[in-house]
Every structure is written in structure tokens, then in C-alpha cells.
C-alpha positions as CSV (number, residue, x, y, z in Angstrom):
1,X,83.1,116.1,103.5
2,X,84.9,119.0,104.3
3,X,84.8,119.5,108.0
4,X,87.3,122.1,109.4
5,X,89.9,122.3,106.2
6,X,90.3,125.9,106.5
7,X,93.7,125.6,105.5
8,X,95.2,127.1,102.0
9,X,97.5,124.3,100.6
10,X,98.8,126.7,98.0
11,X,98.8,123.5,95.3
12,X,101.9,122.2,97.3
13,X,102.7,119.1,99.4
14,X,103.1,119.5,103.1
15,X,107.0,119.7,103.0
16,X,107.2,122.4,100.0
17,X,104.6,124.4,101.7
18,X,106.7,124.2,105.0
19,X,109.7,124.9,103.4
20,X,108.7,128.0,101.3
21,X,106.5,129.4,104.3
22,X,109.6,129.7,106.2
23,X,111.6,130.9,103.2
24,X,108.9,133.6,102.9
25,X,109.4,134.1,106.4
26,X,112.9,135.0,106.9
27,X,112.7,137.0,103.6
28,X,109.8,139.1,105.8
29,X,112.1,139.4,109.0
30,X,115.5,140.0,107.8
31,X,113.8,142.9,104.9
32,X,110.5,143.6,106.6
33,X,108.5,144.0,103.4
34,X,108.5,141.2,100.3
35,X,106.3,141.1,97.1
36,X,104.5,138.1,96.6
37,X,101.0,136.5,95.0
38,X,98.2,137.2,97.2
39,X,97.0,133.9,98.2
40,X,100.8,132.9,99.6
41,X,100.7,136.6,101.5
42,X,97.8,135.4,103.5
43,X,99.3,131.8,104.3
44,X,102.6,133.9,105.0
45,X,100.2,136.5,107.4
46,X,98.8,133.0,108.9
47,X,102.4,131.4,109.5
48,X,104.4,134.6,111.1
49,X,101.9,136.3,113.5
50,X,101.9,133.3,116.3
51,X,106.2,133.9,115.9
52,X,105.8,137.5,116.3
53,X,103.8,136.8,119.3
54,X,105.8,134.1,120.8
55,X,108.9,136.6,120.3
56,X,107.8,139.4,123.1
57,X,108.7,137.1,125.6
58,X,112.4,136.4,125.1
59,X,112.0,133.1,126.6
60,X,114.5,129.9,125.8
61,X,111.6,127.8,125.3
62,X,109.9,130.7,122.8
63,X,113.4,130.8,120.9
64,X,113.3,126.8,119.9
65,X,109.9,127.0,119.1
66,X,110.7,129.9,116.6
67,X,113.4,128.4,115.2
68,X,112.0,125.0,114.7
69,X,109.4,127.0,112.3
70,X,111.8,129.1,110.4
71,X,114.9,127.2,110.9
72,X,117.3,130.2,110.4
73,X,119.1,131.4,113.6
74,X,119.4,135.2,112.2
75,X,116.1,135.3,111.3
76,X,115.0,134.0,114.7
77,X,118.1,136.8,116.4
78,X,116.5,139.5,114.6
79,X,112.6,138.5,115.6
80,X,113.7,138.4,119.0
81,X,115.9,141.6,118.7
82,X,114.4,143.9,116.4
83,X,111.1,143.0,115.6
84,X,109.8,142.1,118.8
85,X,111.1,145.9,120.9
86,X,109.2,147.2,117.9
87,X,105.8,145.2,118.4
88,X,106.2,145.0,122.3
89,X,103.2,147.1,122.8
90,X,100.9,146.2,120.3
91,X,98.4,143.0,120.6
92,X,98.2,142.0,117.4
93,X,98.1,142.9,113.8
94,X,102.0,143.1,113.0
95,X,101.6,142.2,109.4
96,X,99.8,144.6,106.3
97,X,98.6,143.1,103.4
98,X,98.9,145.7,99.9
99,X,97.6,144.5,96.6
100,X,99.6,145.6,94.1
101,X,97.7,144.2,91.0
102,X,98.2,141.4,88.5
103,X,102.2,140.3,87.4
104,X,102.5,140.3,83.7
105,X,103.2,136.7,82.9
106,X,100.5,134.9,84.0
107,X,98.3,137.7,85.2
108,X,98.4,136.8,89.3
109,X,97.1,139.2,92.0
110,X,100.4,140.4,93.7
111,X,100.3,141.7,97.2
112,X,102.9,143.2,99.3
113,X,103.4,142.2,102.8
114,X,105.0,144.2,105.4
115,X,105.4,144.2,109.5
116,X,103.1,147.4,110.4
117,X,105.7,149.2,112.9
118,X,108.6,149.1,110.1
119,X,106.9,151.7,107.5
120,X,107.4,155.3,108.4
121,X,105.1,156.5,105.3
122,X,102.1,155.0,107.5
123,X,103.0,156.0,110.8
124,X,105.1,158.8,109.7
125,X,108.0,158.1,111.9
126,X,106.3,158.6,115.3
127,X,104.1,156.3,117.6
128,X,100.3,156.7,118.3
129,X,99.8,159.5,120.6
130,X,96.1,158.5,121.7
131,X,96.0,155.2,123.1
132,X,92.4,153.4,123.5
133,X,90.8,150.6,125.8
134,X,89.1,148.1,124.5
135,X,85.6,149.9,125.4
136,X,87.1,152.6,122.7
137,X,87.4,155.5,125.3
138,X,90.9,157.4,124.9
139,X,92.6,157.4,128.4
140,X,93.5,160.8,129.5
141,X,97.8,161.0,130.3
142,X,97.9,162.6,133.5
143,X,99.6,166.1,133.4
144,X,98.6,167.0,129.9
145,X,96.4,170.3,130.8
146,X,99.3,171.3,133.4
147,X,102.3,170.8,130.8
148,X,100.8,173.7,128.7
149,X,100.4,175.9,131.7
150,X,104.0,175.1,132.8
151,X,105.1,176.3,129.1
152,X,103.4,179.5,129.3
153,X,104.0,181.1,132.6
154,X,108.3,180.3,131.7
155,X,107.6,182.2,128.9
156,X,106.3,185.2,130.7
157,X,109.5,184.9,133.0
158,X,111.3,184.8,130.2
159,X,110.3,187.7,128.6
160,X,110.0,189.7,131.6
């Protein structure tokens, strides 16, 4: 039986899967986008997103854990650096999965995997204005109907 083997072996022995997960992983970090088969980009998705999470608190104890599952000391610098001032505010989700189509060799559904906050096409190079709660009600900034108020009556001193 079955029972609770959720988990995507990837047709590799524990060690090789280890090993190439944390490749995969330090590729992803240090160029924040990688092309790869689809199957490994969700076992990839699956392996980084507890690290990413782990790396908004720059913790001594967060740092060793990290780095016993990549076992590169940039890659873990850079999560801890870049990556995690990007991703500070966001609770969850720092990974996008894009299928790409089949490779021409053997015909395998390729996917690229990226970190969400690193692609300026998507976001196009600005943060979310309109934050939500979890109820999905927008929160109102406080000041927003005076700012426009403020803008207008300089302008008629201006131009008076």
C-alpha cells in the first residue's frame, strides 16, 4: 500500500535526488530563472519555498539550516541578502512555474521556473499598489483623498 508517498522520486536514488535538487537550487538563486522538465520544476518549487521562508528571518540558526540543504555559502549569502528583502512582504508563492512545451530530443514537457518578485515583465517594475486582507477587502491608505486635494490647491497658488 501506498499510504502517504506523495513524494516525486524523479527515477533517482535518495542521494542523486538531493544532490541535483540543491544543484537546481543554487542555479534558481544565484540566476533567478532556470529551464528545466516539468516534473523536476515542481520537486524544485517543493524543495526551495520552505528556504525562502526560513530566509526572512536572518537568523544564525535559519542560515545552517539553509545551507545544510543547498550546501553552497553564496547561494545561501544571496537568499539571505537579495532574495529574502525582495520576498519580505509576501506570505508565500515566491516561485512561477511556465510551461514552455516539449524539448526536441526526447519530446519532454519543459517548464521554466522563476522567483515571482525578480521579473519586471509581470510586475512591470513596480510593487502592488492595492494590498488585500485575507477577507479580500482592499484596505484604504490613509491620506489618499487629501493627497489629491493637497496637489490641486498648490497648483492654483502656483498659477496665481
Amino acid at each position: 500500500m501506498r499510504h502517504g508517498k506523495k513524494f516525486n522520486h524523479l527515477s533517482r536514488q535518495k542521494g542523486h535526488r538531493a544532490a541535483m535538487l540543491a544543484n537546481m537550487a543554487c542555479s534558481l538563486i544565484e540566476h533567478k530563472r532556470i529551464n528545466t522538465t516539468v516534473a523536476k520544476a515542481k520537486a524544485l518549487k517543493q524543495f526551495v519555498e520552505p528556504l525562502v521562508t526560513k530566509s526572512k528571518e536572518d537568523t544564525t540558526h535559519n542560515r545552517r539550516i539553509c545551507f545544510s540543504y543547498l550546501r553552497n555559502k553564496y547561494a545561501v549569502t544571496e537568499l539571505f541578502r537579495e532574495v529574502a528583502a525582495k520576498v519580505g512582504d509576501r506570505p508565500g508563492g515566491y516561485t512561477r512555474i511556465i510551461k514552455l512545451g516539449n524539448r526536441l530530443g526526447d519530446n519532454a514537457d519543459m517548464a521554466m521556473i522563476e522567483l515571482v518578485d525578480f521579473n519586471t515583465l509581470y510586475n512591470g517594475g513596480k510593487k502592488e499598489v492595492k494590498k488585500t486582507t485575507r477577507r479580500g477587502k482592499a484596505k484604504k491608505a490613509e491620506g489618499t483623498p487629501e493627497a489629491p486635494a493637497a496637489e490641486t490647491s498648490e497648483n492654483t497658488e502656483a498659477t496665481e
